[in-house]
C-alpha positions in Angstrom: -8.3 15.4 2.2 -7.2 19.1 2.9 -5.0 18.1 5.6 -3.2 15.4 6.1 -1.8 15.0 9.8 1.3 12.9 10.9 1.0 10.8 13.9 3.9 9.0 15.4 3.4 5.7 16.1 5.6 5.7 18.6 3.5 8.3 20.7 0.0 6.8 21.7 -0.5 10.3 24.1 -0.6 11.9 20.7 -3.4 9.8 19.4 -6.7 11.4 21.3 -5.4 14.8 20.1 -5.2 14.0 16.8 -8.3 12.2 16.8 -10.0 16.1 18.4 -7.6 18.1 15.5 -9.4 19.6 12.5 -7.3 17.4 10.1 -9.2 15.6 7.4 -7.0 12.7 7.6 -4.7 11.3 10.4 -1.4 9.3 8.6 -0.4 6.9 11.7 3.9 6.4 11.3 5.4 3.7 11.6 8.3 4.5 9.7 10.9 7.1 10.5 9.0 8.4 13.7 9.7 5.0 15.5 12.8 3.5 16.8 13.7 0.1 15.7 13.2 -1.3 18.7 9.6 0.2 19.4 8.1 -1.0 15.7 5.9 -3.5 17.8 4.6 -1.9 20.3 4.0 0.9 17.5 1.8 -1.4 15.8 -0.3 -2.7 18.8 -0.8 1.4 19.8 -2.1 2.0 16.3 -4.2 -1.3 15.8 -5.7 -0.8 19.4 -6.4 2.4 18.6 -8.3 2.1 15.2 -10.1 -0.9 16.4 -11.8 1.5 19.0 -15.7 2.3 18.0 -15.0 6.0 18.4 -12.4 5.9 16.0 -14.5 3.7 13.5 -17.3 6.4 13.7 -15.2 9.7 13.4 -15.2 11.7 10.1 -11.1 11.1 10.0 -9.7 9.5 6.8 -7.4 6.8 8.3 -4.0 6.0 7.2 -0.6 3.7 8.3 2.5 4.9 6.6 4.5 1.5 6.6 8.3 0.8 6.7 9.6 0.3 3.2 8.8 -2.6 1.8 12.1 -4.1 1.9 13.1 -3.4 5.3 12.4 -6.9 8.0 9.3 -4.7 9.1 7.2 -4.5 6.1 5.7 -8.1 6.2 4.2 -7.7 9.8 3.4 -3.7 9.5 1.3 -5.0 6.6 -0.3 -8.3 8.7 -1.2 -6.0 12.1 -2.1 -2.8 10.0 -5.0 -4.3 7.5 -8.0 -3.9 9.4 -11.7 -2.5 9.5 -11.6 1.1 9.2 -8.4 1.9 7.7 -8.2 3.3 4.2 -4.9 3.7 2.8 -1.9 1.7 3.6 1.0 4.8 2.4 3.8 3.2 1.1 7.7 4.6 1.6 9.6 4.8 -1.4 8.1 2.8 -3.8 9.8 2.2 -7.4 8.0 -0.1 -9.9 5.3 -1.4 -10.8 6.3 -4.9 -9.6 6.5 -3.3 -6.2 3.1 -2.2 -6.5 1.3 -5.0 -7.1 3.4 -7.6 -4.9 2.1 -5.1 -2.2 -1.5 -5.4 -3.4 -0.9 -9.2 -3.4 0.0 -9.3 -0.1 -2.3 -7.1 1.5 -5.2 -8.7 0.2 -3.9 -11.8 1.7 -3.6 -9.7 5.4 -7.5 -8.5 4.9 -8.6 -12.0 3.9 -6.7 -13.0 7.4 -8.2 -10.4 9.3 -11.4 -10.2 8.2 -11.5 -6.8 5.7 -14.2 -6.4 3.8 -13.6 -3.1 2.3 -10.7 -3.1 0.2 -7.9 -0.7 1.6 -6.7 1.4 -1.4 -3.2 2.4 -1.9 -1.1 5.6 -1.1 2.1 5.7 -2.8 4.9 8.0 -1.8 7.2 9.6 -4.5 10.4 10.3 -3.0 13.9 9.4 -5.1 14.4 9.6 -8.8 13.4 6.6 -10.1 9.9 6.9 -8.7 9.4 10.3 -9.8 10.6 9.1 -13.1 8.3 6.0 -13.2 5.4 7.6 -11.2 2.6 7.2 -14.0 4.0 3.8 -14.6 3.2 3.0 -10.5 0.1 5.2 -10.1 -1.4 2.7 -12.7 0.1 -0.5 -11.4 -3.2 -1.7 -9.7 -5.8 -0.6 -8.8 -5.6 -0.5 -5.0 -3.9 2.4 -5.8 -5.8 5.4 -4.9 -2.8 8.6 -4.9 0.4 9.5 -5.4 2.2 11.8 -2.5 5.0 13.6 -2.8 8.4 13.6 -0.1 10.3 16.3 -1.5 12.9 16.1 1.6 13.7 12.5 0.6 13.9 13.4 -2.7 15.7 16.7 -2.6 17.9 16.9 0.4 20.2 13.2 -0.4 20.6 14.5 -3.9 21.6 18.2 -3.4 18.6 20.1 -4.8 17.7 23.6 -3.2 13.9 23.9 -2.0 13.1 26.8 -4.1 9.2 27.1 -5.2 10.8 27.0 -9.1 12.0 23.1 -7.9 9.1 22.3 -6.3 6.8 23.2 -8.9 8.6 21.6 -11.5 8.4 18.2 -9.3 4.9 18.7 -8.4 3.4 19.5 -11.9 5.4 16.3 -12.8 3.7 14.2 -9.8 0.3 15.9 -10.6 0.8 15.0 -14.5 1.6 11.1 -13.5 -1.8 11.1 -11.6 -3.9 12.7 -13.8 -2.8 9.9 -16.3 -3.6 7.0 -13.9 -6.4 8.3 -12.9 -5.7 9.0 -9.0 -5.3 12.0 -7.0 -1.9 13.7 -5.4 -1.3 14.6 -2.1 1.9 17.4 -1.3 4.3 16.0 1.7 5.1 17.7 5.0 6.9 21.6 5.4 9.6 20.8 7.4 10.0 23.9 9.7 7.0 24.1 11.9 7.4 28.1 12.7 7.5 29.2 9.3 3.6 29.3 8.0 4.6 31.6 5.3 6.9 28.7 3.7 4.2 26.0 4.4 1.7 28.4 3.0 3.8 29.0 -0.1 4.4 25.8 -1.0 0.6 24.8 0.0 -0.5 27.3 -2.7 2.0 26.0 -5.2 0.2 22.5 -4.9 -3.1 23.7 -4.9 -3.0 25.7 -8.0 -1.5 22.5 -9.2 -4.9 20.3 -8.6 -3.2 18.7 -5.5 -6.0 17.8 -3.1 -4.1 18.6 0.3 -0.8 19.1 1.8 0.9 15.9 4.8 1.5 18.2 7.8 3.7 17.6 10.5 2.2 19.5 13.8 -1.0 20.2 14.4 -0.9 23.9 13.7 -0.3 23.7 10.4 -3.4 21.6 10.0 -5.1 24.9 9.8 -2.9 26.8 7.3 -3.9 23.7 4.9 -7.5 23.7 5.2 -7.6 27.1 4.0 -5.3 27.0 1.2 -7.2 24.1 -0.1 -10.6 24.8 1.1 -12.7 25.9 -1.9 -13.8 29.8 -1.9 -17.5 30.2 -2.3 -17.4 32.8 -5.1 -15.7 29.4 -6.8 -18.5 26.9 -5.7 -21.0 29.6 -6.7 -19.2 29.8 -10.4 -19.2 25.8 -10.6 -22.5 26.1 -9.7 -23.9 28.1 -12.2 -21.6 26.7 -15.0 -23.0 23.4 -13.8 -26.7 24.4 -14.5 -25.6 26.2 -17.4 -24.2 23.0 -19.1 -27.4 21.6 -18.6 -29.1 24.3 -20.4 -27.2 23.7 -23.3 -27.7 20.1 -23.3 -31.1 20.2 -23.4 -30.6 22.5 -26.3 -28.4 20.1 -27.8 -25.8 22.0 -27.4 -21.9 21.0 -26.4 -20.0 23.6 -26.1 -21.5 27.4 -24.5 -20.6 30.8 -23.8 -20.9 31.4 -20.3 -20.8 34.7 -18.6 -18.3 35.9 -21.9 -16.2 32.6 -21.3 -16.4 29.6 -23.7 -17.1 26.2 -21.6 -16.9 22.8 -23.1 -15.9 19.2 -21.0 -12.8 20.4 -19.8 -14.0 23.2 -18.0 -17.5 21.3 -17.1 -15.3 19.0 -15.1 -13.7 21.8 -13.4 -16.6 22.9 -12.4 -18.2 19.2 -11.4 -14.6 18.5 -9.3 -15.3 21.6 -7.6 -18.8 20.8 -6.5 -17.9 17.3 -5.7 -15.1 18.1 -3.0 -16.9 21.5 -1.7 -19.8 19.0 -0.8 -17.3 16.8 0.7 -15.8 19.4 3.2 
């Protein structure tokens, strides 16, 4: 998941498009993109939409980012949204692990209504203190819970903290750390200003070298700028490659650790170069 593009659910024109867009995943709003007074016909657009078999066959990862789970929304976001062929429900501003699972509770009620039979995993936004402080503590809450994605304007603007890349990588090593723990991945959030790809860049490159697995992007043309930055080089894949075969050499040789190429590998490095091969094959 590269790319991760934003769809408003409030604009159904915007649907096809996205749908045609080299993203690797399409994130469906129904959150801040939509008015209060168009959150249902949000939800029919978007359920209407995924239901359709062209949609069901497409390559796209499919996601719903709900309305927090304490707003009069949440309860039938989550009863129109759990259905065939999505994957992640993201969740808004979540901030304990009691959260967390009374989500999981509840959506496995709305697939059991509506007929899931693939679980839908769990894609939990860290955007104010407390969940950044608590984020290994919710990435592990239950296992529904496939990532951890940062919203650094939630978390930054409201609390007076300048965007600088030395305060974004601090925050994003600390989100990348909780879900290394839990085992899940993390996804960066959205670049704000559409015409400036060096920023976007920038902070993309920040995340990647972080072991982020994409960046949220708000227009399509920065859908483009994050494929690259986290598309893997092929003098990398060819490295993993060989390190790969190498490590089997050794095996057989009953051998753990080896020098390769004037470089010591052991597991660490191994699963470097596994993860590698693993998401190359994937794009």
């Amino acid at each position: 998941m590269r790319s991760k593009l934003f769809v408003p659910g409030a604009r159904p024109e915007l649907f096809d498009k996205a749908l045609a867009s080299a993203a690797d995943a399409l994130s469906f709003d129904l959150e801040d993109s939509v008015p209060e007074a168009g959150k249902q016909a949000a939800r029919a657009a978007i359920a209407s939409f995924l239901a359709r078999a062209d949609v069901l066959a497409s390559n796209k990862l499919l996601i719903v980012r709900t309305n927090a789970t304490d707003s009069p929304h949440f309860a039938a976001d989550l009863a129109a949204m759990a259905v065939p062929g999505l994957w992640l429900l993201n969740i808004p501003k979540v901030e304990s692990a009691a959260q967390v699972r009374e989500v999981a509770a509840a959506l496995e009620q709305a697939e059991a209504a509506n007929g899931v039979t693939r679980p839908i995993g769990l894609l939990l936004n860290i955007e104010t203190p407390r969940g950044l402080r608590l984020a290994a503590e919710l990435a592990g809450a239950h296992p529904r819970v496939a990532g951890l994605q940062l919203g650094l304007g939630d978390l930054f603007a409201p609390n007076g903290i300048a965007r600088t890349p030395a305060n974004v990588h601090a925050v994003l090593f600390a989100v990348k750390m909780a879900a290394t723990e839990a085992g899940v991945f993390a996804c960066d959030g959205a670049w704000p200003d559409v015409a400036d790809a060096e920023g976007f860049q920038t902070e993309a490159g920040l995340a990647q070298a972080l072991g982020f697995i994409g960046k949220s992007c708000i227009h399509p043309r920065q859908v483009a700028l994050a494929n690259t930055v986290f598309s893997v080089a092929v003098a990398e894949v060819d490295e993993a490659r060989r390190i790969v075969a190498a490590a089997q050499a050794a095996n057989e040789e009953g051998r753990g650790a080896f020098l390769f190429e004037g470089r010591m590998i052991d597991m660490p490095y191994l699963r470097r170069a596994q993860a590698l091969l693993a998401g190359a094959s994937q794009h």
